[in-house]
C-alpha positions in Angstrom: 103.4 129.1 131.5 104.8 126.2 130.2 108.7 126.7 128.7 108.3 125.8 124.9 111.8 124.3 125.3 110.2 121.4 127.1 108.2 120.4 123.7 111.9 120.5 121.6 114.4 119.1 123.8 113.5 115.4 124.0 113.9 112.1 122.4 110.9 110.6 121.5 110.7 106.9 121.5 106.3 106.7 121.4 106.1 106.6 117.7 103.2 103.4 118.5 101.3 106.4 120.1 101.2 108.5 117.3 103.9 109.6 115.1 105.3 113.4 114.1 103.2 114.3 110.4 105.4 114.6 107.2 106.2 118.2 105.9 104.5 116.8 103.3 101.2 116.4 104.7 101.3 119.3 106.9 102.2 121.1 103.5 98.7 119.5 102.1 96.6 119.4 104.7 97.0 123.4 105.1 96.7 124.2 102.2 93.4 122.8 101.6 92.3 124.2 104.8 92.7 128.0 103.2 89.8 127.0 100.7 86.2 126.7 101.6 83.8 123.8 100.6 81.3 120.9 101.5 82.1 118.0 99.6 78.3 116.8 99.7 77.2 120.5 98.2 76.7 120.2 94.5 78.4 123.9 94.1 81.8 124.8 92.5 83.5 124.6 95.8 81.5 121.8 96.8 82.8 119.9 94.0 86.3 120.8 94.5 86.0 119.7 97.6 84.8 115.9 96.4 87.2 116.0 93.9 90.0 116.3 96.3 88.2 113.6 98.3 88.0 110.8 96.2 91.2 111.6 94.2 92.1 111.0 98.0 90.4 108.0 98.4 92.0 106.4 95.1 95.7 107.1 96.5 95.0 105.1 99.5 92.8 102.5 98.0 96.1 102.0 95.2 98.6 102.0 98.7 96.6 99.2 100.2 95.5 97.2 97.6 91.8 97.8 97.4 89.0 99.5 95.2 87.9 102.6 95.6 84.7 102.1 96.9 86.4 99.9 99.6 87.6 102.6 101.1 85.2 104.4 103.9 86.4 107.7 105.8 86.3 108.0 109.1 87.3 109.8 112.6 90.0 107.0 113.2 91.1 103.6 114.3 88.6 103.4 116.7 85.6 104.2 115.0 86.5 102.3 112.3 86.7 99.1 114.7 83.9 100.4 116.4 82.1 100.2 112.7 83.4 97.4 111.3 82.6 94.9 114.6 78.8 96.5 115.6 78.2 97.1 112.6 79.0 93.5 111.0 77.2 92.0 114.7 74.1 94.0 114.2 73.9 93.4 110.3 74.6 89.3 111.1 72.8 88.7 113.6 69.6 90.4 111.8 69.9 88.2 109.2 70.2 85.3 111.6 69.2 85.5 115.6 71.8 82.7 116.0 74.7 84.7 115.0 75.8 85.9 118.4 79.3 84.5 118.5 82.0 86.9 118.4 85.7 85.4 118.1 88.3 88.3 119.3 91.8 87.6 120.1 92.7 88.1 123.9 95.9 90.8 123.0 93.5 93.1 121.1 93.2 97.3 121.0 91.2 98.3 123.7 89.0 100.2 120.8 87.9 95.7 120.1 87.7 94.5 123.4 85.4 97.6 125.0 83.7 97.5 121.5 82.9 93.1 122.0 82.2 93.3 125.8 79.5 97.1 125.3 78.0 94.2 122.6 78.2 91.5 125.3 76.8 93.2 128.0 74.1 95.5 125.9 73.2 93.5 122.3 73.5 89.4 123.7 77.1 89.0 121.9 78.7 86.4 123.1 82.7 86.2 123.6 84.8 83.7 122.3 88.5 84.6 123.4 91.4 83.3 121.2 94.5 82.2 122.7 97.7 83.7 121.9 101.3 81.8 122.0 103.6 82.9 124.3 105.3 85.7 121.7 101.3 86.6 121.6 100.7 85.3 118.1 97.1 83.5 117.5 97.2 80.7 115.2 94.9 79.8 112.2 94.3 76.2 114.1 92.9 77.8 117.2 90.7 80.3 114.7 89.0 77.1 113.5 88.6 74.8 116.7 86.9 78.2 117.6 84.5 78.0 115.0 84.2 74.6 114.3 82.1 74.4 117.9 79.3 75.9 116.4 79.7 78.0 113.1 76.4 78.5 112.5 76.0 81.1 115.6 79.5 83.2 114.6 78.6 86.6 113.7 82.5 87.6 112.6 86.1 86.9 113.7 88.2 89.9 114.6 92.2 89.7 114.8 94.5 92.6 114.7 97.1 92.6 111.8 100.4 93.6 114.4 100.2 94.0 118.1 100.5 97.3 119.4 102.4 96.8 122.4 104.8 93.8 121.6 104.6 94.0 117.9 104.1 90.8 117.2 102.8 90.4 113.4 99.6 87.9 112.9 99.3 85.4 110.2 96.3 87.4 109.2 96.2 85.7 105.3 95.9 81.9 106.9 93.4 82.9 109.8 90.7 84.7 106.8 91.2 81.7 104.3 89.8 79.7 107.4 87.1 82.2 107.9 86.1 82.1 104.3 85.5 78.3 104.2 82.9 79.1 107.0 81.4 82.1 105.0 82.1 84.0 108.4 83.5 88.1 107.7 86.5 88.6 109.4 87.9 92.2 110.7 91.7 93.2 110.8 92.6 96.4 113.0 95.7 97.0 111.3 96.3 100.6 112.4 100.0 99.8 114.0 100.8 98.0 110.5 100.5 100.2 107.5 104.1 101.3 106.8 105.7 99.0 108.4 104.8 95.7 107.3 103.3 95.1 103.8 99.4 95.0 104.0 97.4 93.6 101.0 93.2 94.4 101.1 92.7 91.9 98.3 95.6 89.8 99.0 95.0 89.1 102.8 91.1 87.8 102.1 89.9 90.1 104.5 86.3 91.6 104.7 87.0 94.5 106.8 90.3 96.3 107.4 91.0 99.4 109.8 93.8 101.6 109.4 94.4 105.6 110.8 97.0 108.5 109.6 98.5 109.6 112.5 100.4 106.5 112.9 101.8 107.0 109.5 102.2 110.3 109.4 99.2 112.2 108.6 96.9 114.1 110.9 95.0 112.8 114.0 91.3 112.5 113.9 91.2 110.9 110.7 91.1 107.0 109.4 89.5 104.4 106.9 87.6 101.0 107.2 88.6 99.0 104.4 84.9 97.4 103.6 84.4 94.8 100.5 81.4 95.9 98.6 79.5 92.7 99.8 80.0 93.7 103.7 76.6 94.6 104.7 76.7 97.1 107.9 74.2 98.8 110.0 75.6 102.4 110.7 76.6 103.7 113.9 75.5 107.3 112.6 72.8 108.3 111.1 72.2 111.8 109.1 73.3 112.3 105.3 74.2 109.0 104.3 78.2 109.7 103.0 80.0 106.8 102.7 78.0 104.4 101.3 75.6 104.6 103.6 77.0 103.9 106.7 79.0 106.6 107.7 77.3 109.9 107.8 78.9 113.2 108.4 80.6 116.1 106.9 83.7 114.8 105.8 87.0 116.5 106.6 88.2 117.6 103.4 91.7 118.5 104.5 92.3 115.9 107.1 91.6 113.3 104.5 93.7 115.1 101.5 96.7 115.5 104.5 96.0 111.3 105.1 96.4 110.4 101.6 99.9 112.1 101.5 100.9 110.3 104.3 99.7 106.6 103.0 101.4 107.5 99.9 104.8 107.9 101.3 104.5 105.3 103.9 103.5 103.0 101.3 106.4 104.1 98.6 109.3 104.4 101.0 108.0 100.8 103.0 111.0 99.2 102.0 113.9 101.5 103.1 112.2 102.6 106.2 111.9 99.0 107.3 115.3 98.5 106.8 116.4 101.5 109.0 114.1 101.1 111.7 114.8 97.2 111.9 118.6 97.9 113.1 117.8 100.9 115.1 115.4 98.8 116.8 118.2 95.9 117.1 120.7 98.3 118.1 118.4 99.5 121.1 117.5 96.0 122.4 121.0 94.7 121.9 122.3 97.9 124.2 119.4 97.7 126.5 120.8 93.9 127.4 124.3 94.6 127.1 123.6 97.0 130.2 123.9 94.5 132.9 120.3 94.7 134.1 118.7 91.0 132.9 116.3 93.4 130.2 114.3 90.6 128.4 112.4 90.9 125.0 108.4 90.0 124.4 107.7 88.9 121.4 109.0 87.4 118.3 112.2 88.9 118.3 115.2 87.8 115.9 117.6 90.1 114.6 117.2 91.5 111.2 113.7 90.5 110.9 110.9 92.9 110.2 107.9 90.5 109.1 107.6 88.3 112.3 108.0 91.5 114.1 106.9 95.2 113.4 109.9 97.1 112.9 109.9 100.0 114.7 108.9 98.1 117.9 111.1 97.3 121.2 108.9 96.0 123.7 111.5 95.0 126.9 111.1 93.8 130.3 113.0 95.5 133.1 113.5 93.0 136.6 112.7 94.8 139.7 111.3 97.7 138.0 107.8 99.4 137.7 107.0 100.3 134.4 105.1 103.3 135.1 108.2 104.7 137.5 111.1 104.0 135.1 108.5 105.8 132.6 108.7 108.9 134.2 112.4 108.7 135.0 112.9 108.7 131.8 110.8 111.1 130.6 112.9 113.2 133.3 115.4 112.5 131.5 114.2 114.0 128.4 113.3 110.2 126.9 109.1 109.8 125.7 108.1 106.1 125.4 105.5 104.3 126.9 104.5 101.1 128.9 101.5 98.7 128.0 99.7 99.2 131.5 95.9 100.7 132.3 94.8 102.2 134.8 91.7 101.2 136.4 90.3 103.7 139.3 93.6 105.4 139.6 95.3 102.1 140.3 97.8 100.9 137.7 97.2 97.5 136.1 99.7 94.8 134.3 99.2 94.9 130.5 96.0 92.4 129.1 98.3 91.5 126.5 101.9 90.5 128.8 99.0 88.4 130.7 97.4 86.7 127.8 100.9 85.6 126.9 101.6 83.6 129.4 103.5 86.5 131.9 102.7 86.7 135.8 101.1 90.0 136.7 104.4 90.7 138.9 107.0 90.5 135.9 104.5 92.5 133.6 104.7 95.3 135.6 108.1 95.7 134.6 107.3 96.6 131.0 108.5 99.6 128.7 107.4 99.8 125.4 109.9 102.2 122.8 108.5 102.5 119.6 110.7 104.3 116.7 109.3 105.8 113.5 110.5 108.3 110.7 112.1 110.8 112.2 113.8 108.3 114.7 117.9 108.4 114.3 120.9 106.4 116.0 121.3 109.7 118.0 118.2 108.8 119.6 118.8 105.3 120.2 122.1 106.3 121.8 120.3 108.7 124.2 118.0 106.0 125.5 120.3 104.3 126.4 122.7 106.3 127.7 119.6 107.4 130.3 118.6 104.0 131.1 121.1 102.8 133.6 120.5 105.5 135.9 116.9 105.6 135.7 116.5 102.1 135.8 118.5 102.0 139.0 116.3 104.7 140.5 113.4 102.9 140.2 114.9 99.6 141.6 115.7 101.9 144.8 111.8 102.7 144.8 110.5 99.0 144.0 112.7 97.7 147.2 111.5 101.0 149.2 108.1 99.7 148.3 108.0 95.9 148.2 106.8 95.4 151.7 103.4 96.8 150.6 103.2 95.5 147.2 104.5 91.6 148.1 102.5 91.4 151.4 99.6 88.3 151.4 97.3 90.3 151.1 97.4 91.4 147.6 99.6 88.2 146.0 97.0 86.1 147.4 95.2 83.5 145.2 92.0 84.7 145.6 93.0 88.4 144.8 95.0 87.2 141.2 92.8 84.8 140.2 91.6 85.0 136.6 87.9 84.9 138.1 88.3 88.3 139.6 90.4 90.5 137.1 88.6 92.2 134.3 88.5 91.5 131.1 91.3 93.7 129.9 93.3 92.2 132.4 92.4 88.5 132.0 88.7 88.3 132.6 87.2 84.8 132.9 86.1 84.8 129.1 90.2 85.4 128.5 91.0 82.2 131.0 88.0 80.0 131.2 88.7 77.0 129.6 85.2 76.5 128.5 85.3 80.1 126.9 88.8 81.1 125.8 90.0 78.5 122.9 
């Protein structure tokens, strides 16, 4: 039996993962869960029930600067995505066989790239990967050499609003007003955004716009695509038609009224929360260099800034580390974070994202992402790093014990990290060929 103990006694740094809910919306959420009611049934309780859902889906329509009928429930982030990009493909290319072009940034959610390549390899998408700088920022002129090749066969461009692993924000405004002089939709997963960064519906020119509430504090297993009422999408699901149409499904009455809480006081406390995670997240990197162990920063990193770079974000490179190993140490140690790695068959892999920015598969490796939200303190920040030294040296001790195996010729050949034979997550020839990646 596990000791309970083990679920209190920790600092938790994985706020990018998901992120504790607010009292608030735990408060909510619960409380609506004591009542009974579908909010499709045209009962008493079935009416309380849509009352509390689109009194619901006003607040969060208000918080992100769209209408009301912009907003579309869902399970999540992913589905939302998953929505937003097959459903867009399906609905463009319908309307014209030549739309099979899909333009998707190579540092995107895994919920885009497994979402482009099942429409690659199953519906005759094809990928055209957009380059990243080296802090992993695309920029509008590379959105439009993309689509000034052919726009007549893109179906939709799809760039995330923040990174999730380096936090690097996108110029998302300049890259749609490009789109929209093509007449091409373009798709936003801005689910590591909301509450950290301002994010404008209306204002950014976007078509479709992803978001989730457990990163901001609301439950898991609920989200929103952000849809203009002139995006035309063929559903994933099929059954009672909720959501205009394209979403069917019971809709999780409480989960939502628990989400709206949460996008309400992310939204209205933006500002001061910025602030205080911006030099908490300063104060980390700044004591993870100072400890005499060459720690590097990805990303577009300047102190005090929280536009260029998400806030709560401190994505560091450790030398002669594994990421994975100096995980676990510190988790040991009672500190939760995260790296940016897969793990394909059992085997870990560099992160898709450290490689599309330019970084050699060896120096990725040595990645730690530590992500701080609203319940993150100074306390917190002082524990990391009072942990790090000796679990970084630990796993030094284990990278030399191991080296032989991991530097012989046999794997650091050429032909064995060549962009031809890594996948596409991890640099697949659509993310290097020149003829395909732009």
């Amino acid at each position: 039996m596990l000791d309970s103990s083990a679920f209190t006694n920790f600092v938790y740094l994985d706020h990018g993962a998901t992120t504790p809910m607010l009292p608030e919306a735990i408060e909510a959420m619960t409380a609506q869960m004591a009542t009974v009611g579908n909010a499709s049934s045209l009962h008493t309780s079935g009416r309380l029930g849509r009352r509390v859902v689109e009194e619901s889906r006003e607040a969060i329509a208000r918080a992100m600067g769209a209408r009301p009928s912009e907003v579309l429930f869902t399970s999540g982030g992913t589905e939302s995505d998953n929505l937003a990009i097959k459903g867009t493909f399906w609905a463009r290319k319908d309307a014209d066989p030549r739309r099979v072009r899909i333009l998707v940034s190579m540092v995107e959610h895994h919920a885009v790239l497994d979402c482009v390549e099942f429409l690659e390899a199953h519906e005759g998408a094809k990928i055209t990967w957009l380059d990243v700088d080296q802090v992993g920022r695309v920029h509008p002129e590379t959105v439009r050499a993309a689509i000034g090749t052919d726009p007549e066969t893109v179906a939709l461009v799809s760039v995330m609003w923040a990174n999730n692993e380096v936090g690097t924000v996108q110029p998302i405004a300049e890259i749609a007003a490009v789109c929209r002089e093509f007449a091409i939709p373009v798709h936003s997963d801005a689910v590591q955004a909301v509450g950290q960064v301002e994010v404008d519906f209306a204002g950014s020119g976007l078509d479709l716009l992803s978001i989730s509430g457990h990163k901001i504090g609301g439950p898991q297993g609920v989200g929103a695509l952000l849809a203009r009422r002139d995006a035309t999408l063929v559903p994933l699901t099929h059954g009672g038609g909720q959501e205009r149409q394209v979403r069917s499904g019971s809709l999780d009455v409480p989960a939502i009224r628990g989400f709206a809480v949460a996008m309400r006081h992310a939204t209205a406390n933006r500002a001061v929360v910025t602030e205080r995670l911006t030099g908490l997240r300063d104060k980390l990197i700044r004591g993870a260099q100072d400890a005499g162990f060459g720690v590097q920063v990805t990303g577009d990193w300047e102190p005090g800034d929280g536009i260029r770079r998400l806030p709560g974000n401190a994505h560091l490179l450790v030398p002669g580390c594994d990421g994975d190993s100096l995980l676990y140490l510190l988790d040991a140690a009672g500190v939760q974070c995260s790296t940016g790695s897969a793990c394909q068959a059992g085997v870990p892999q560099p992160s898709h994202v450290l490689l599309a920015m330019g970084m050699s598969e060896h120096k990725a490796r040595g990645a730690l992402r530590l992500t701080l939200g609203h319940t993150s303190t100074a306390a917190d920040v002082d524990a990391f790093l009072a942990a790090l030294p000796a679990a970084v040296e630990r796993a030094q001790r284990a990278q030399v014990a191991t080296s032989p195996k991991q530097t012989s010729p046999k794997q650091t050949s050429p032909k064995q990290t060549s962009p031809k034979q890594t996948s596409p997550k991890q640099t697949s020839p659509k993310q290097t060929s020149p003829k395909q990646t732009i």
